[in-house]
N, C-alpha and C positions, 0 to 999 in steps of 0.2 A: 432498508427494506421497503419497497412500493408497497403499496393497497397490492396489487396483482401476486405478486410475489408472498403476502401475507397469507395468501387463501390455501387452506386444506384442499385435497385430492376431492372431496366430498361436496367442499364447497365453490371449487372452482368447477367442477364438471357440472353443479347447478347451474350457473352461470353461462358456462360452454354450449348446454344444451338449450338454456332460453335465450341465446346470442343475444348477450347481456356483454360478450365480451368475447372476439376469435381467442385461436390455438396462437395466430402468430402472433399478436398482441400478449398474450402469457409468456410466451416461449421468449421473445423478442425481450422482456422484460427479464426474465431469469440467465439470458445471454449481457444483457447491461450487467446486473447483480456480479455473474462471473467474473467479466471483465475489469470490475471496481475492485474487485473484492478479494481475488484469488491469487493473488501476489503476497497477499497478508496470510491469509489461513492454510493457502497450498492443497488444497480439497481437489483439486482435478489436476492431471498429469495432461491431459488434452482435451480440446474443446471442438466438437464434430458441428461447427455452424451453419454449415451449408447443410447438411443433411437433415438437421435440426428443423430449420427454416420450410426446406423441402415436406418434411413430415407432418409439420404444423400445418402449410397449405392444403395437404390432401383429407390431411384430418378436418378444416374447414370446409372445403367441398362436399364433404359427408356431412357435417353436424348442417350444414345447408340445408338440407334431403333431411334431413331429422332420422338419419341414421348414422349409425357409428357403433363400437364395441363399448364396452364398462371402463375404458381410459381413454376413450376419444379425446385427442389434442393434448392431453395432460404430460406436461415435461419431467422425463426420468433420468439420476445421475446413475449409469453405471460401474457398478467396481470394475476395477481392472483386470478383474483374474476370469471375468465373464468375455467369451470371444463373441466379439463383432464386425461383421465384416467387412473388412475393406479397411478396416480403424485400429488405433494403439490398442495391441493385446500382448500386454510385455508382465503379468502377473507384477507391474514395479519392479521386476529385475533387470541387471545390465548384461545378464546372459541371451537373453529372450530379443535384444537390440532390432528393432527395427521389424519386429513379424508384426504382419497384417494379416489375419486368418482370410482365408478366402467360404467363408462357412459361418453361420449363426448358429451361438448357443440357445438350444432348447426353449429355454427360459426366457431368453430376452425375444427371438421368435412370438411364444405365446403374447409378451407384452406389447410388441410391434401390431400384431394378430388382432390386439383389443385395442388398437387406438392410440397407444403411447409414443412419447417423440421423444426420442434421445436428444440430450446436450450436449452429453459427453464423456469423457470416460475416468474415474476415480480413485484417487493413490490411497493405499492402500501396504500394512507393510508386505516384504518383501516374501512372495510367495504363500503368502496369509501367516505368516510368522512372527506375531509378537503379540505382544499386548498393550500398545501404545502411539504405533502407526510411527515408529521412529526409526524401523529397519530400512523402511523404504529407499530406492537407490535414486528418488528422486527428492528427498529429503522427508522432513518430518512434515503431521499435517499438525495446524496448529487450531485447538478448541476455539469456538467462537465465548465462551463463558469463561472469565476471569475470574480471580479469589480476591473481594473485595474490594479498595480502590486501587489493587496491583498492578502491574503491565509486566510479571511475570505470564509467558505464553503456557498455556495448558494444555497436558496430552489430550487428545480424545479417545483415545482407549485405540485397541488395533483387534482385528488386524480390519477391517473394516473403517477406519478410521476418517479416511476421508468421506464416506457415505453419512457417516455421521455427525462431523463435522459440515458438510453441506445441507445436508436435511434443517439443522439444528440452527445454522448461518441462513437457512432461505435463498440458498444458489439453486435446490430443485422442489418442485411437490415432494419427493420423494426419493430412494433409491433403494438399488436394487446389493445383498451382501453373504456375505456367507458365513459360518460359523462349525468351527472343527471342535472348540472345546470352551467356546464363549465371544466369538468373535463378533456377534451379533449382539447379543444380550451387554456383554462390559459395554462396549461403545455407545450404546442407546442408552447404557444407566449414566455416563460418564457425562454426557451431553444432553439430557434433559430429553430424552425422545422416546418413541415405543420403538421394540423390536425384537420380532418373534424369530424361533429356529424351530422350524416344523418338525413331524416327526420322519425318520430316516427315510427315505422313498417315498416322500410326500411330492419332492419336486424334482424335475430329472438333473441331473448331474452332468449331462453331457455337453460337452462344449466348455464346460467351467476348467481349469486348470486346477489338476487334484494337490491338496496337499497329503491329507489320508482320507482314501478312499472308504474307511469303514464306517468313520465321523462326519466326512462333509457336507452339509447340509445348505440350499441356498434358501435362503427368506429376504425380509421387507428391512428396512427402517425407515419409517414415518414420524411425524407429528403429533399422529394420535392414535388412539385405537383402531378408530371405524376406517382411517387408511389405511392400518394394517391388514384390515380384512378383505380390504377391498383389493391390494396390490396381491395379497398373498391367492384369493380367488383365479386370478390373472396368472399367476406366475407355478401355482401348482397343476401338473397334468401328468397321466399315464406316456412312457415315452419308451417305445421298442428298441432304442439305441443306449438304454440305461439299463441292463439288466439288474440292477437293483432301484429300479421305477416301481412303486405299485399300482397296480389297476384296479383304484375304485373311484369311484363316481369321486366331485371335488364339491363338497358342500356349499352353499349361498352362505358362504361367515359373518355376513352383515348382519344378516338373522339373527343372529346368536345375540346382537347387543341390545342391552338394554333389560335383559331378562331377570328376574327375580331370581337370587342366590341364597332365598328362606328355604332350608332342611338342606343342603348342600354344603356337605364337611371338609374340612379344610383343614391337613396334614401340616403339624408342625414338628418335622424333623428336630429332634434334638441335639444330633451329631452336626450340624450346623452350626452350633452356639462352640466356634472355636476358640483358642485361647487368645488374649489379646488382643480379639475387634471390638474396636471402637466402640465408644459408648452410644454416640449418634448411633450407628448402624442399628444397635441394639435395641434404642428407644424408637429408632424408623419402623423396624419389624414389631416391636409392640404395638405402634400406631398402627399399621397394616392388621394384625392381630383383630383390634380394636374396633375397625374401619367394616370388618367383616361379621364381629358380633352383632355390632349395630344394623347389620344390614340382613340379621335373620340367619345367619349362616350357623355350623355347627365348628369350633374349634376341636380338632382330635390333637393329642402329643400322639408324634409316631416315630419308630426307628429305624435309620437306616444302618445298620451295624458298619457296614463296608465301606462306606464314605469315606473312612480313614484312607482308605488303600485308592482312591478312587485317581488322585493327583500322580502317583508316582507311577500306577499301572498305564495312565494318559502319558504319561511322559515316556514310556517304554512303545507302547504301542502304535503313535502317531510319528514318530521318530525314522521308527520301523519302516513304518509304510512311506514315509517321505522322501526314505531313503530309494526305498523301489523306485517308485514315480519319477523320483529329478535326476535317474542314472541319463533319461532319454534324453537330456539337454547336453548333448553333446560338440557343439559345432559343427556339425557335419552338413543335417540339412538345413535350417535357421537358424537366426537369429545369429548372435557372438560368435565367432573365431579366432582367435589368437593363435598364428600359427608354431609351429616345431620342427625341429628336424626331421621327425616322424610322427605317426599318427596317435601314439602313447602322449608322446610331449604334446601333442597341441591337442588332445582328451586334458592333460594336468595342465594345460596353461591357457585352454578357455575356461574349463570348470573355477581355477584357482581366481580369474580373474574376476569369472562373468558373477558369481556367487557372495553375496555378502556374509560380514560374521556369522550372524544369526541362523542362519543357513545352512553354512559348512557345518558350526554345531551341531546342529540337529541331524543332520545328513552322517556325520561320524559318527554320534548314538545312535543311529539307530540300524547303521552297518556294522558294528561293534553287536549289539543284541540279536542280533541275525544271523552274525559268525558263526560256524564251527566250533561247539564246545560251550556255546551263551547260547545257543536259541532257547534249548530246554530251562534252563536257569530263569531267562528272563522275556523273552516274548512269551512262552508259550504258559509262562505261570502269571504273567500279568493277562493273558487271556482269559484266562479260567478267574482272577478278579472279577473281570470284565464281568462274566454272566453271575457269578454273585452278586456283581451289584447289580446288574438288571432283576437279579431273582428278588433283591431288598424290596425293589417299588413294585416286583408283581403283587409281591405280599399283599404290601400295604394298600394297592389299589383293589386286591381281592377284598378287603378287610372293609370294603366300601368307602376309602378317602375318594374323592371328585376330585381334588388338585392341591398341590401342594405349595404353602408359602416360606418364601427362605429370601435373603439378603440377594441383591443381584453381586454386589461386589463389596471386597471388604473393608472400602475406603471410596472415596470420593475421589477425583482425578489427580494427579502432580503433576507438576512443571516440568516440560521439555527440557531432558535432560537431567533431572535431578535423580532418576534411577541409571545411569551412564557408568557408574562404576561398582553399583549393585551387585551382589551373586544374581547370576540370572537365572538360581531359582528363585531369591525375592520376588524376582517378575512375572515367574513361572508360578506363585500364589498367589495373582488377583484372578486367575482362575479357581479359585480354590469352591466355589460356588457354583460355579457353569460344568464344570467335567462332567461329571454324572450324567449328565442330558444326555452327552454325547455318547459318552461310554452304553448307556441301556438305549437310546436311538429313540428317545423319549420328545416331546414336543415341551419346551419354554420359551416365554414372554418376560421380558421386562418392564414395566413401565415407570414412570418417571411418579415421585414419591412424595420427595420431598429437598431442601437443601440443606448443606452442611453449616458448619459455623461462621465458612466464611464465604458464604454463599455458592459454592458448588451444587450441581445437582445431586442426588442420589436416587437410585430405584429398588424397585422391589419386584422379585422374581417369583412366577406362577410355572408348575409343571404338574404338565396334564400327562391322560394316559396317551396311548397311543393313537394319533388321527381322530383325538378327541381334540381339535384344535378349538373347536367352535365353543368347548368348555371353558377353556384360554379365552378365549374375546367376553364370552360373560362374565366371567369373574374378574379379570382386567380394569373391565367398565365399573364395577366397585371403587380400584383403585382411585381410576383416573376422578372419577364423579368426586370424591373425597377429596382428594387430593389437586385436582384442577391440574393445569397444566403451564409450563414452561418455560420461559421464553428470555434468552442473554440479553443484556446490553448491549445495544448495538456500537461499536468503536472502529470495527474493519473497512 
């Protein structure tokens, strides 16, 4: 890791701005890092260098002029499921082979908008489907943090995986990830980082590649808080091509940190406290607990009755809609074709081919619950969970809680591969902490905590109300302040 490459979004753009240091000189710096480095960790599926190069000069001709936006020069990894133009936009599937969107997602738009230079673009699993970034059809991404003096490789959690994995490694300032039912939040606890999932129409969705549509959310993974605020400022905005965009003003979140969390109550779900997590985890959230007494706050115990139900109704309902969505990967107009005798056989013999396990799975649940004879049974009773559990946290934020603290996840990371013959509901329960968010369209952060016994990271998760994000960054900075912050052994 260079000095260059060490520097926060916050504190390189100090720098940026008192030409202490150009765009291309960072940029140029996090292009060596890739190049050493990404053959070991597999964090980026493609590296945009030319364009990179190109972004960092114009953004230098501005910070020249002592103008520029809130990411002038600053280099960002983005996930693969975010379309970029002219560039690898394959969601890491082998069906998707070779599409180059001729169009910018929303999102990376706004961040281009403010200054940001792409490096390139980040594996991730397979259509944002998993929890471990091991689906991917370009391989697995592998954690930059090790378990003690190991050289066992470590997941970084998915489906974001490589975003996190490269924040974490110092291949970018930052990147850009999405999260359906924890895909944001596990990976940033997994790997020692922050990372928020706003709340539902916080940020446009357009351009992004849906997995479900009712869940998907794009946010940050950073380094630290005050990066998350800053990326997240940038990347949230009203967008007339997202009919579920909301149109309201997009708060200054940097503001938010730093503030005093004296008389401000803090929600501890009991239905959280599942059977068999870990003892660590256990003693993490009591120090979390603890961290918050200390700092003036108000401890409530509160209930969320419906939690129980909250996993298997995610499992019914995101299936569902996945199902909708990847019927449109046909072979027809891009990407993979496998042909047939006719146009039935080469629909079942690009799908079969272009589609990984992980995939198909979910793709056959969730056209099985959609059926003829199952909708009512099972979509449309795991909907009606759905708004009970939204109605659990209306409750309880009626009740006057401010935010709520719970486990980000319910283990520390494993080793590439050692969930491989798994039930893949086992995998399907290190969500077991994140669904909720999604399911009520609720805004959470993870931040990074504490580590495990054998030196793993682990974090602890904040859920606010609704587009009360700026609640999320003040009460965060509790954590982080307490708790400090991160950083692997460097070995890659």
């Amino acid at each position: 890791m260079s000095e260059l490459t060490a520097l926060t979004i916050s504190a390189a753009r100090e720098k940026l701005r008192a030409k202490e240091i150009t765009s291309t000189e960072l940029t140029q710096a996090y292009l060596d890092a890739i190049a050493s480095s990404n053959d070991k960790l597999n964090a980026y599926v493609a590296t945009t260098e030319e364009k990179a190069l190109k972004m960092a000069a114009q953004s230098d001709e501005k910070l020249q002029k002592g103008e520029g936006g809130d990411l002038e020069g600053v280099p960002l990894g983005i996930k693969d499921l975010y379309a970029t133009e002219g560039d690898h936009t394959q969601a890491c599937s082998h069906i998707l082979d070779g599409f180059k969107p001729k169009y910018e997602s929303t999102v990376t738009a706004n961040l281009w908008a403010d200054g940001a230079v792409q490096l390139g673009k980040l594996n991730m699993d397979e259509f944002a489907m998993g929890s471990a970034n091991e689906t991917s059809y370009y391989g697995a991404v592998v954690n930059p943090w090790r378990r003690g003096n190991e050289d066992t490789p470590i997941v970084p959690g998915g489906s974001s995986g490589g975003s996190a994995s490269a924040v974490a490694a110092h291949l970018c300032a930052a990147a850009t990830a999405t999260d359906t039912g924890g895909s944001i939040r596990q990976p940033a606890a997994f790997t020692g980082t922050v990372g928020i999932k706003p709340t539902y129409g916080r940020c446009s969705r357009w351009g992004i590649a849906a997995f479900a549509s009712s869940l998907d959310q794009a946010g940050p993974i950073t380094r630290d808080v005050r990066d998350a605020a800053i990326m997240l400022k940038s990347m949230a905005s009203h967008d007339s091509k997202d009919t579920t965009s909301v149109d309201r003003a997009v708060p200054d979140y940097e503001a938010a940190l730093g503030k005093s969390v004296k008389g401000m109550k803090i929600g501890i779900p009991k239905e959280y406290r599942v059977e068999g997590m870990p003892a660590e985890i256990e003693e993490l959230w009591q120090q979390g607990i603890d961290w918050y007494r200390e700092a003036g706050a108000e401890i409530v115990d509160i209930s969320l009755p419906h939690t129980k139900y909250a996993l298997p109704a995610y499992y019914i309902v995101a299936p569902a809609e996945a199902s909708s969505n990847l019927a449109r990967y046909d072979g027809v107009k891009y990407g993979l074709r496998v042909e047939g005798k006719d146009i039935t056989e080469m629909y079942e013999n690009t799908r079969g081919t272009g589609f990984g396990d992980e995939v198909k799975r979910r793709i056959m649940i969730g056209t099985y619950v959609l059926s003829a004879g199952y909708y009512d049974a099972y979509y449309l009773r795991a909907q009606k969970v759905r708004t009970l559990i939204k109605r659990d946290f209306e409750t309880v934020f009626a009740d006057g809680i401010d935010a709520i603290l719970t486990p980000a996840t319910p283990s520390a990371a494993f080793g590439v591969g050692e969930m491989a013959n798994a039930d893949p509901v086992e995998m399907y329960l290190n969500d077991i902490f994140t669904v909720t968010v999604n399911m009520a369209g609720l805004p959470g952060i993870s931040v990074p905590a504490g580590l495990d016994k054998t030196g793993l990271p682990l974090g602890l998760q904040l859920i606010g109300k609704p587009f009360e994000e700026e609640t999320l960054f003040q009460t965060a900075s509790v954590i982080e302040a307490a708790a400090g912050q991160f950083t692997p052994k460097k070995w890659w």
